[in-house]
VOTORNU-977224 format. One record per residue: x, y, z of N, C-alpha, C, O in turn; residue number from 0. Coordinates in Angstrom, 1 decimal. Layout:
N
n_px: X&n_py: Y&n_pz: Z&ca_px: X&ca_py: Y&ca_pz: Z&c_px: X&c_py: Y&c_pz: Z&o_px: X&o_py: Y&o_pz: Z&k: NUM
...
! end
This chain:
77
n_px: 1.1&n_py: -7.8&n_pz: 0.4&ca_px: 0.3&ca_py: -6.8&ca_pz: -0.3&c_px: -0.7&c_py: -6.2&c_pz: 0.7&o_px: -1.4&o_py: -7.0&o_pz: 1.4&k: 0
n_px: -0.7&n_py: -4.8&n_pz: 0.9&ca_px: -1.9&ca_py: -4.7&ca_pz: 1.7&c_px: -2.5&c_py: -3.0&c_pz: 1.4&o_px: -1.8&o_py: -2.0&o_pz: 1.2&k: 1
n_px: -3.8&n_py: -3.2&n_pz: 1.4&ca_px: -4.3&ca_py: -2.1&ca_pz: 1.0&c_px: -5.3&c_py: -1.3&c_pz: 2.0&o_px: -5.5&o_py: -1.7&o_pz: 3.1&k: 2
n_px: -5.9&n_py: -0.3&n_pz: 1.4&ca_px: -7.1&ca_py: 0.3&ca_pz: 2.7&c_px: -8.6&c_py: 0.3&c_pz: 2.0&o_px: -9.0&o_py: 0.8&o_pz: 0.9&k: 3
n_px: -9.0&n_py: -0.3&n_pz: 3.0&ca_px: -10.6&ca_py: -0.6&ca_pz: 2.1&c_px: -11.3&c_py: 0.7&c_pz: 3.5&o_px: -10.8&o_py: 1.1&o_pz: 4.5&k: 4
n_px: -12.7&n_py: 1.0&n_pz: 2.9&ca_px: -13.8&ca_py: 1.4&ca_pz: 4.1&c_px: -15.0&c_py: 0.6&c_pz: 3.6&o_px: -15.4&o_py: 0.0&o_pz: 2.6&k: 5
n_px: -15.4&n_py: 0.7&n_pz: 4.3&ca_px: -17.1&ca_py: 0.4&ca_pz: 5.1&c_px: -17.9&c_py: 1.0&c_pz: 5.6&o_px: -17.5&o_py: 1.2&o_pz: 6.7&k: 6
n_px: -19.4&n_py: 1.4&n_pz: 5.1&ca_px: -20.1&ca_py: 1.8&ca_pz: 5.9&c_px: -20.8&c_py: 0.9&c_pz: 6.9&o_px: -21.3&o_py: -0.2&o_pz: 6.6&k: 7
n_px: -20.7&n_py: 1.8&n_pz: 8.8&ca_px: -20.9&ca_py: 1.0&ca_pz: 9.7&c_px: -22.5&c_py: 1.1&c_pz: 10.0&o_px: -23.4&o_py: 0.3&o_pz: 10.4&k: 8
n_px: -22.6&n_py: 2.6&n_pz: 9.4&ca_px: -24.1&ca_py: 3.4&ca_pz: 10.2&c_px: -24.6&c_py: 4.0&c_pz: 9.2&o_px: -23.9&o_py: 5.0&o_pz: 9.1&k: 9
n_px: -25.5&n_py: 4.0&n_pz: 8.2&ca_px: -26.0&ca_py: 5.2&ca_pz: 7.4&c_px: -27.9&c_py: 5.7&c_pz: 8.0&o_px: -28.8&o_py: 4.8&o_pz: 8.0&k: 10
n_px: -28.0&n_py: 6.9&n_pz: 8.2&ca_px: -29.4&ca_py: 7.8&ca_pz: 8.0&c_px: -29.5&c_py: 8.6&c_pz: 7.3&o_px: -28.5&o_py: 8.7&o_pz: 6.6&k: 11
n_px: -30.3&n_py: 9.4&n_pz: 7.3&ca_px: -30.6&ca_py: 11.1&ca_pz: 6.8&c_px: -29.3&c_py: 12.0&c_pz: 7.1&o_px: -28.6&o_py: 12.8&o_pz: 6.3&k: 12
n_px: -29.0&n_py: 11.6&n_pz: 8.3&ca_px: -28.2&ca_py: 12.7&ca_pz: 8.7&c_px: -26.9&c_py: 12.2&c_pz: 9.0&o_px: -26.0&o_py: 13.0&o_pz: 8.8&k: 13
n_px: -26.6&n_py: 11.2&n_pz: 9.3&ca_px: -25.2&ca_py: 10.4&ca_pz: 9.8&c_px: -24.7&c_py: 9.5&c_pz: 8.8&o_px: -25.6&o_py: 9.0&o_pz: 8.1&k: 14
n_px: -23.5&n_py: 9.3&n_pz: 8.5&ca_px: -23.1&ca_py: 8.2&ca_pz: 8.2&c_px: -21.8&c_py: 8.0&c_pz: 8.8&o_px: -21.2&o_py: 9.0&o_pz: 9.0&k: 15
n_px: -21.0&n_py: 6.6&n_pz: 9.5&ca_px: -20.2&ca_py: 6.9&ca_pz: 10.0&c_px: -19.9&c_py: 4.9&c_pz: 9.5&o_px: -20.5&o_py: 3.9&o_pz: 9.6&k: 16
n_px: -18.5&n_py: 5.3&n_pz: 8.9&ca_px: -17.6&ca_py: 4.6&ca_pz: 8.3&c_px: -16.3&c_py: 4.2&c_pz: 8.8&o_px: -15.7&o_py: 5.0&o_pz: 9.6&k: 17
n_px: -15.7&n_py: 2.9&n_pz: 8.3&ca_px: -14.4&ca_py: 2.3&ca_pz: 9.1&c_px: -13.9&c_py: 2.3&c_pz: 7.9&o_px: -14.3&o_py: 2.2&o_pz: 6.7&k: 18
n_px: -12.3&n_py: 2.6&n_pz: 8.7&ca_px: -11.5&ca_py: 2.7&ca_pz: 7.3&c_px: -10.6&c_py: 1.4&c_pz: 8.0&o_px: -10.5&o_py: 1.2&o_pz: 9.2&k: 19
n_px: -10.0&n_py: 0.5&n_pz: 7.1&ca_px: -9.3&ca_py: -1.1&ca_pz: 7.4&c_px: -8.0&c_py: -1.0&c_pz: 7.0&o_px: -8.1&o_py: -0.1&o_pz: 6.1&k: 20
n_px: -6.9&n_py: -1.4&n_pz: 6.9&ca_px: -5.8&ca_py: -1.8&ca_pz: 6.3&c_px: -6.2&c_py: -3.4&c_pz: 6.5&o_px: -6.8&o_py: -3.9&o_pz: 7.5&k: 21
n_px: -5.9&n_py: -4.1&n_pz: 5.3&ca_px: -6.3&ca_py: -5.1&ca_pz: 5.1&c_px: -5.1&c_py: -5.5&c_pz: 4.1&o_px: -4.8&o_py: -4.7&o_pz: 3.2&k: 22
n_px: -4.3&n_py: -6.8&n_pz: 4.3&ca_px: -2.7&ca_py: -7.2&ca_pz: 4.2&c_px: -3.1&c_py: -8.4&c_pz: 3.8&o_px: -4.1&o_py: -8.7&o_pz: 4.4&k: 23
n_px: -2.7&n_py: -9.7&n_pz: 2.7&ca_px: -2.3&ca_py: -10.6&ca_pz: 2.5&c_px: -1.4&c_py: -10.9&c_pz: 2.8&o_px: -0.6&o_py: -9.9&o_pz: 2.5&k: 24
n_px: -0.4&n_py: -12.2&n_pz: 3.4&ca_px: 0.7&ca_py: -12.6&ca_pz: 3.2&c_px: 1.4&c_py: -14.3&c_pz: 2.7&o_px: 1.4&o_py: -15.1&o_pz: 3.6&k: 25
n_px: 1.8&n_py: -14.6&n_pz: 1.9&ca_px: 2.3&ca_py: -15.9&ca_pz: 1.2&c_px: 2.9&c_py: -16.3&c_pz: 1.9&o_px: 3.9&o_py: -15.6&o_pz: 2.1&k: 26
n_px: 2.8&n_py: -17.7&n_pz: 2.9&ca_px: 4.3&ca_py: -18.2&ca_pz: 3.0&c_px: 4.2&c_py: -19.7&c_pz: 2.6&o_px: 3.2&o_py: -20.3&o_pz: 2.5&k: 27
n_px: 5.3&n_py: -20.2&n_pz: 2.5&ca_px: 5.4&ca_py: -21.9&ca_pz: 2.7&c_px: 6.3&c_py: -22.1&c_pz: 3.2&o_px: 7.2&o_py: -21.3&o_pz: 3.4&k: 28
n_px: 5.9&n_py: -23.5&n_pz: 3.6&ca_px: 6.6&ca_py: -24.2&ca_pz: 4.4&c_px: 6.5&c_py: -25.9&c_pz: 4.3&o_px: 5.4&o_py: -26.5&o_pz: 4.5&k: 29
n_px: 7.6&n_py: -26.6&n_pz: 3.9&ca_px: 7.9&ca_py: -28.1&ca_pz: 3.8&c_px: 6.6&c_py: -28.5&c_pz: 2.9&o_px: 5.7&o_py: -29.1&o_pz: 3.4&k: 30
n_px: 6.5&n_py: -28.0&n_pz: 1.4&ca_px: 5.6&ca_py: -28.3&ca_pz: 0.4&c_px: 4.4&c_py: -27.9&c_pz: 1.1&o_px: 3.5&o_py: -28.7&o_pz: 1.1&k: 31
n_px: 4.1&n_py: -26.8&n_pz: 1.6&ca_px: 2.5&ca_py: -26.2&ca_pz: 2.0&c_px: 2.6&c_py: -24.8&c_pz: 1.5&o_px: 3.7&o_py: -24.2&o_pz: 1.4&k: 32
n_px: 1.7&n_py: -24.4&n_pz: 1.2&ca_px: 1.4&ca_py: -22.8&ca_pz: 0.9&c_px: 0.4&c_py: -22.5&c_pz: 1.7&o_px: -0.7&o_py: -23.1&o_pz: 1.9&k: 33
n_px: 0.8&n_py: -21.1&n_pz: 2.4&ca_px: -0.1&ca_py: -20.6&ca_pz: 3.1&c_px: -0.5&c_py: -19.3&c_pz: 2.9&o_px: 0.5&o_py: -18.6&o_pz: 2.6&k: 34
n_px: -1.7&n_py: -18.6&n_pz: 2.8&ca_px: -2.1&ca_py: -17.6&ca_pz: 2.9&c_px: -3.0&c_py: -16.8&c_pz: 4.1&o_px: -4.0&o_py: -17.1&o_pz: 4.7&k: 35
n_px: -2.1&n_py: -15.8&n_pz: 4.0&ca_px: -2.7&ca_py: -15.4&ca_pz: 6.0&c_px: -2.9&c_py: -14.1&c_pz: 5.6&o_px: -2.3&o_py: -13.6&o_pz: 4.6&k: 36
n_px: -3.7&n_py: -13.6&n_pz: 6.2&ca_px: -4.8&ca_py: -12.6&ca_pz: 5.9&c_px: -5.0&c_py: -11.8&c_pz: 7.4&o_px: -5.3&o_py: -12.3&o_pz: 8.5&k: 37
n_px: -4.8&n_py: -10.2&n_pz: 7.2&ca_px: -5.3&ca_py: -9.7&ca_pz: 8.8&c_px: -5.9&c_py: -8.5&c_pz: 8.2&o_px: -5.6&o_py: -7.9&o_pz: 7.1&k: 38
n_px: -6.7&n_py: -8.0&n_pz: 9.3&ca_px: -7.7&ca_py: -6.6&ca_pz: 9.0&c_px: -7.7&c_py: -5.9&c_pz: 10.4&o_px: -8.3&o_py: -6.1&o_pz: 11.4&k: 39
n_px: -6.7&n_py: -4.8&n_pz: 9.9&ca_px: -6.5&ca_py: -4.2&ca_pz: 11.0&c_px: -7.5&c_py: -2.4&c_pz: 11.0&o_px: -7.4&o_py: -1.7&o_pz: 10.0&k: 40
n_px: -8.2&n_py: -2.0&n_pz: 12.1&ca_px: -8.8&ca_py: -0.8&ca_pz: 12.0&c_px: -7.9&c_py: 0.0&c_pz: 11.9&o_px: -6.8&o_py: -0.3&o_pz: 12.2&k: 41
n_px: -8.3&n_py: 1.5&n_pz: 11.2&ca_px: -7.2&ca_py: 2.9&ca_pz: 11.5&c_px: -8.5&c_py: 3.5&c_pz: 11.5&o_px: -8.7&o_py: 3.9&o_pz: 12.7&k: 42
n_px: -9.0&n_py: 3.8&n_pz: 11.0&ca_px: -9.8&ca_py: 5.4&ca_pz: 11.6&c_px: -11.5&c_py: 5.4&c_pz: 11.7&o_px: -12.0&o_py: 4.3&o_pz: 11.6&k: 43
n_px: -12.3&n_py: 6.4&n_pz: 12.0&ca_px: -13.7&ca_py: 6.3&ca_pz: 12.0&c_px: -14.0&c_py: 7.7&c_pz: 10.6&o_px: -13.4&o_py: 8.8&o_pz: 10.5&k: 44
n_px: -14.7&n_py: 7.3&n_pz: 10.0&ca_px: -14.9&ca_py: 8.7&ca_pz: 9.4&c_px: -16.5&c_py: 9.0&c_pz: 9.6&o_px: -17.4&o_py: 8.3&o_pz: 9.3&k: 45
n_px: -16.6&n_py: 10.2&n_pz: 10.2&ca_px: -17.9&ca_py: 10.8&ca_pz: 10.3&c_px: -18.7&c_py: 12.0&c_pz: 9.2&o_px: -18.3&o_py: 13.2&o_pz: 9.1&k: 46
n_px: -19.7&n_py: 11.5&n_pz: 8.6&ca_px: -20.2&ca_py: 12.3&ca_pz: 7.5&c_px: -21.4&c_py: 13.3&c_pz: 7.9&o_px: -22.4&o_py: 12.6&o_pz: 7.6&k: 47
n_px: -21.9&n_py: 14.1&n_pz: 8.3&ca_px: -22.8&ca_py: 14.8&ca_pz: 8.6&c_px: -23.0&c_py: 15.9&c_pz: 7.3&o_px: -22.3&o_py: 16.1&o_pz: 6.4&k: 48
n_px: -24.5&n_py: 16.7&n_pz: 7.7&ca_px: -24.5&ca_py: 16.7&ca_pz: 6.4&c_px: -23.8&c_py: 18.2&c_pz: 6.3&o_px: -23.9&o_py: 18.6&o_pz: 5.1&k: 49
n_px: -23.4&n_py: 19.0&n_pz: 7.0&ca_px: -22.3&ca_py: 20.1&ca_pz: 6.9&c_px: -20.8&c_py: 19.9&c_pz: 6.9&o_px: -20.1&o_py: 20.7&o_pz: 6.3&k: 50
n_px: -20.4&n_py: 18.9&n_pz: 7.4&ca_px: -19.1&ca_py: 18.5&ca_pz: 7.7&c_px: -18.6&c_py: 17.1&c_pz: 7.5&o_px: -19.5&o_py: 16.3&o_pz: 7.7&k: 51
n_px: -17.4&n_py: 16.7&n_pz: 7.3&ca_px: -16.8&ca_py: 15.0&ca_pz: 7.3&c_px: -15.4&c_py: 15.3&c_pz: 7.9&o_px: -14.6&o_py: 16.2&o_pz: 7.5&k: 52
n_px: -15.4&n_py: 14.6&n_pz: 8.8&ca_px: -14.5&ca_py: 14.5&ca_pz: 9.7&c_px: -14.1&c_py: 12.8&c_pz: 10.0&o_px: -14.9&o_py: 11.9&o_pz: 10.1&k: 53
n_px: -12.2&n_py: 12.6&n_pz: 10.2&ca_px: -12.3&ca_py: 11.4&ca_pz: 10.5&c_px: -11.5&c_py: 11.4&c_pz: 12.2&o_px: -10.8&o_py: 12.3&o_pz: 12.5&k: 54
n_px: -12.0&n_py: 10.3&n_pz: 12.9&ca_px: -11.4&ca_py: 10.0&ca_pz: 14.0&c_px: -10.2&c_py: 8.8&c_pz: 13.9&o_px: -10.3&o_py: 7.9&o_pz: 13.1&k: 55
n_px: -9.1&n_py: 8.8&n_pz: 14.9&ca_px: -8.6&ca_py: 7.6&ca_pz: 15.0&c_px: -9.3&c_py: 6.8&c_pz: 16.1&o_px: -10.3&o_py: 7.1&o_pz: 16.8&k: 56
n_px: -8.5&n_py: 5.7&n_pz: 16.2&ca_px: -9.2&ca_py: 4.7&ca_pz: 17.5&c_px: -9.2&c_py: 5.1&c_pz: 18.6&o_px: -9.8&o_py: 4.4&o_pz: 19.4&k: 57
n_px: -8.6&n_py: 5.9&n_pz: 18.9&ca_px: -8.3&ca_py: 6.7&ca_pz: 20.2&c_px: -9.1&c_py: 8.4&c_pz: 20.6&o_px: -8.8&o_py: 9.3&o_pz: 21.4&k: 58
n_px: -10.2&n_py: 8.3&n_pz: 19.6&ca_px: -11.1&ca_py: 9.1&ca_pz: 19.2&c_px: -10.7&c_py: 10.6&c_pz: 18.8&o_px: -11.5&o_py: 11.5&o_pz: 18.9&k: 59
n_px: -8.8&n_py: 10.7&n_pz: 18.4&ca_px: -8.6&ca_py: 12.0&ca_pz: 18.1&c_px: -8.7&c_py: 11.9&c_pz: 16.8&o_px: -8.6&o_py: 10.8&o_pz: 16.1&k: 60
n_px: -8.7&n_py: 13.5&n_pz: 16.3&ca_px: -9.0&ca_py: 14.1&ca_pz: 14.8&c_px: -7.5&c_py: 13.8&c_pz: 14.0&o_px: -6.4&o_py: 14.1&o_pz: 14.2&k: 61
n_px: -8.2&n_py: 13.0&n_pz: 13.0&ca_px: -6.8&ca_py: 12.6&ca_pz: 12.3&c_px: -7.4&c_py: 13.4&c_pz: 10.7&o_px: -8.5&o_py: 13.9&o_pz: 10.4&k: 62
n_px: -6.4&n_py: 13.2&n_pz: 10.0&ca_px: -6.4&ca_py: 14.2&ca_pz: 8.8&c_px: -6.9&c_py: 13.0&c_pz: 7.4&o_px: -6.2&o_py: 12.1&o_pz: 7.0&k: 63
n_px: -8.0&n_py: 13.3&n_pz: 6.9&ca_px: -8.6&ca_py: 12.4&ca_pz: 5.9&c_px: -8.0&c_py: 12.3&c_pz: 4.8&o_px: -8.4&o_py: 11.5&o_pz: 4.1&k: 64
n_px: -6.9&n_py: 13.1&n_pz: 4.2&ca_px: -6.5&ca_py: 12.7&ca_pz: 3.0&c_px: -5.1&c_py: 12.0&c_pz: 3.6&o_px: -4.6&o_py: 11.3&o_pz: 2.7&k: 65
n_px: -4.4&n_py: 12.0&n_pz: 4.8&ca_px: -3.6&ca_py: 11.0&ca_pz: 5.0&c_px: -3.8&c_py: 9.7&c_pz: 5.4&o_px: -2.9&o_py: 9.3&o_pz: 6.2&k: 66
n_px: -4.7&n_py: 9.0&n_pz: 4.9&ca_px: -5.7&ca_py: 7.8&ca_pz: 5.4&c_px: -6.0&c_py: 7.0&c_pz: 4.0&o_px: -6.6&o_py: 6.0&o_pz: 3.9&k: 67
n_px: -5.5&n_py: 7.6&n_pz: 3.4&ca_px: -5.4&ca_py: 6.5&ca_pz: 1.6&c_px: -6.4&c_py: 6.1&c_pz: 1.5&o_px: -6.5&o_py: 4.9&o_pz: 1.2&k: 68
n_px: -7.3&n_py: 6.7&n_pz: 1.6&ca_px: -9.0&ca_py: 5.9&ca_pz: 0.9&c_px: -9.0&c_py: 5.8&c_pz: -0.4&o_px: -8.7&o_py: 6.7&o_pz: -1.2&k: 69
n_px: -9.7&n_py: 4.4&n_pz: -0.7&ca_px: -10.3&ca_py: 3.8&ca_pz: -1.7&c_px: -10.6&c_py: 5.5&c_pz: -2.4&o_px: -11.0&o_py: 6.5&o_pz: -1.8&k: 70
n_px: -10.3&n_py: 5.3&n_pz: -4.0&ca_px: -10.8&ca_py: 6.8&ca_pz: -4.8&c_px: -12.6&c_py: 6.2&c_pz: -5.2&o_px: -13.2&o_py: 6.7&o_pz: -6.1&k: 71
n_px: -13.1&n_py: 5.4&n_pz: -4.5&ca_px: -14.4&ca_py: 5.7&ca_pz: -4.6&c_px: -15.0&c_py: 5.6&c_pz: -3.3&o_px: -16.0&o_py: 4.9&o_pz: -3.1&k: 72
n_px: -14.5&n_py: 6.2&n_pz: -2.6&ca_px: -15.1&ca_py: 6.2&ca_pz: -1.2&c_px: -15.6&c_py: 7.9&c_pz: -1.4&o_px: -14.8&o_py: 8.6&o_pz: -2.0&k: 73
n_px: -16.7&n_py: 8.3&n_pz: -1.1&ca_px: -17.4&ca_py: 9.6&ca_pz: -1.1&c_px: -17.4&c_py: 10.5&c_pz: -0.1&o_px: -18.5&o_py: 10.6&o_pz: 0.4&k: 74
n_px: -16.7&n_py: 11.2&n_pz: 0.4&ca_px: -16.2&ca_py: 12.1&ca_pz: 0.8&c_px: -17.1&c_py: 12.9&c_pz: 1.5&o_px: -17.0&o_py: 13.3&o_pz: 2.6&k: 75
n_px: -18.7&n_py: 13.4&n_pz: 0.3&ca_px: -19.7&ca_py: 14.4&ca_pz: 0.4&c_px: -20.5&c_py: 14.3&c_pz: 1.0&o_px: -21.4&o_py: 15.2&o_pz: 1.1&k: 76
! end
């Protein structure tokens, strides 16, 4: 199962600048054990100013914020 969470890294007056995560669970067992493994991987930066929101990838280019599956209560404005 894995989904995309964000986080705010930095909030002021004027900035806020947020991480967007894919964050995956995975089940396995093995010889009567169960395991649960867990990874949080980064995808983007989003930057909120107060005219503009823009997101970055990790490689600091302009990636497109509605193809980034954010949480429907992550705030945009």
């Amino acid at each position: 199962m894995a989904s995309v969470r964000s986080r705010t890294l930095f909030s002021d007056q004027k900035l806020t600048v947020s991480a967007v995560e894919s964050l995956e669970f995975r089940v396995d067992r093995s010889n009567h054990a169960r395991f649960l493994i867990g990874s949080l991987t980064p995808i983007a930066i989003i930057v909120t100013e107060p005219d503009r929101t823009y997101a970055l990838d990790l490689d600091a280019q302009p990636v497109d914020i509605g193809g980034l599956g954010l949480p429907a209560d992550f705030n945009l404005e």
